[in-house]
N, C-alpha and C positions, 0 to 999 in steps of 0.2 A: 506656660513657659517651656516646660517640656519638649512640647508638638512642634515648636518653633524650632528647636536644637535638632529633634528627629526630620521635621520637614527639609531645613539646611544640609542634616546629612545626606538624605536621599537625593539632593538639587546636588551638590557634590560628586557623589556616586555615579549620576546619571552623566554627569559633564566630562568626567575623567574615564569612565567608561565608552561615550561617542567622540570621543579624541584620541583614544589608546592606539587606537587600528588605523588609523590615519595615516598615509606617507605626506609627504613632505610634497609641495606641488613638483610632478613632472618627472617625479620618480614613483615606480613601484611597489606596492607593498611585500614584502619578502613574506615567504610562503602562500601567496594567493593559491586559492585553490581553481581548478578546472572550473569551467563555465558548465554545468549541466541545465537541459532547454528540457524541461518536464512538460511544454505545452505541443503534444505530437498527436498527430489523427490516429483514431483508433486502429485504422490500420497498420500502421505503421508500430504502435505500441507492441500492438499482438504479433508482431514480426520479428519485433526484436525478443519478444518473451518469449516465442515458440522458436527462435532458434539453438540450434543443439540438441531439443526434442523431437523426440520418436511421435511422431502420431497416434492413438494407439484407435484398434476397429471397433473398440466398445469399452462401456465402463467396468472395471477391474472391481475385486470384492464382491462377487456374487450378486449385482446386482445388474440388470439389465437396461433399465431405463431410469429417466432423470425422475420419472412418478414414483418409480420402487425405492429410489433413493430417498426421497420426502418422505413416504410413508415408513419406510426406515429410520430413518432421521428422528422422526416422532415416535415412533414405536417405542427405541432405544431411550428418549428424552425421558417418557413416561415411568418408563422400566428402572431409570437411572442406571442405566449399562455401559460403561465407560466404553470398556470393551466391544460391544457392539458399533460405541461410538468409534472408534478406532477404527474398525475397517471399512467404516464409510469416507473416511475422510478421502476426497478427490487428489489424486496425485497432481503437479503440476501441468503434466500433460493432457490428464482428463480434463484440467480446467482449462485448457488453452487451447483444444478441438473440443472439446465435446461439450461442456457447458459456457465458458462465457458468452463463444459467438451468440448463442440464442438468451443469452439473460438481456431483460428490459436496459441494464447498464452499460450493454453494449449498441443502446440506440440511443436515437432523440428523444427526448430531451436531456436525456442521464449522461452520456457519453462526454459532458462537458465535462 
């Protein structure tokens, strides 16, 4: 009997919930928010993310390439070196020239 009172209220819940937001036909809902379109080509992603940013001509933190970065990466994992972990972390710039273009995520199949 219980299950039956709890299932009722969640049938309840659910119905006053998907009719809260609701306008009225042929009127708008007040405060709709902007339409944002998250389905964009990689390119155009990374355009909009690398604008405002500086380019930079190598990776920052002492470390020269994306090999020295993994092996760092792991070195620091091993070590349990927070701080080590710290200055590896890629700025957003390093991640928007320097590593995404060449990560597998920025190809096919992943790019979806």
């Amino acid at each position: 009997m219980r299950n039956m009172f709890g299932a009722a209220a969640i049938a309840c819940a659910v119905a006053v919930g998907c009719t809260a937001g609701e306008a009225r036909e042929g009127q708008p809902l007040s405060g709709t928010a902007a339409v944002i379109d998250s389905a964009l080509p990689i390119e155009e992603a990374l355009r909009r993310f690398r604008e405002g940013r500086t380019e930079p001509k190598a990776l920052l933190g002492g470390v020269s390439t994306r090999e020295g970065l993994a092996r760092g990466f792991v070195a620091a994992l091993e070590a349990r070196d927070t701080a080590a972990l710290r200055r590896l972390v890629l700025s957003a710039e390093e991640f928007a020239w320097l590593y995404y273009p060449a990560s597998a995520l920025s190809k096919p199949p992943y790019q979806l």
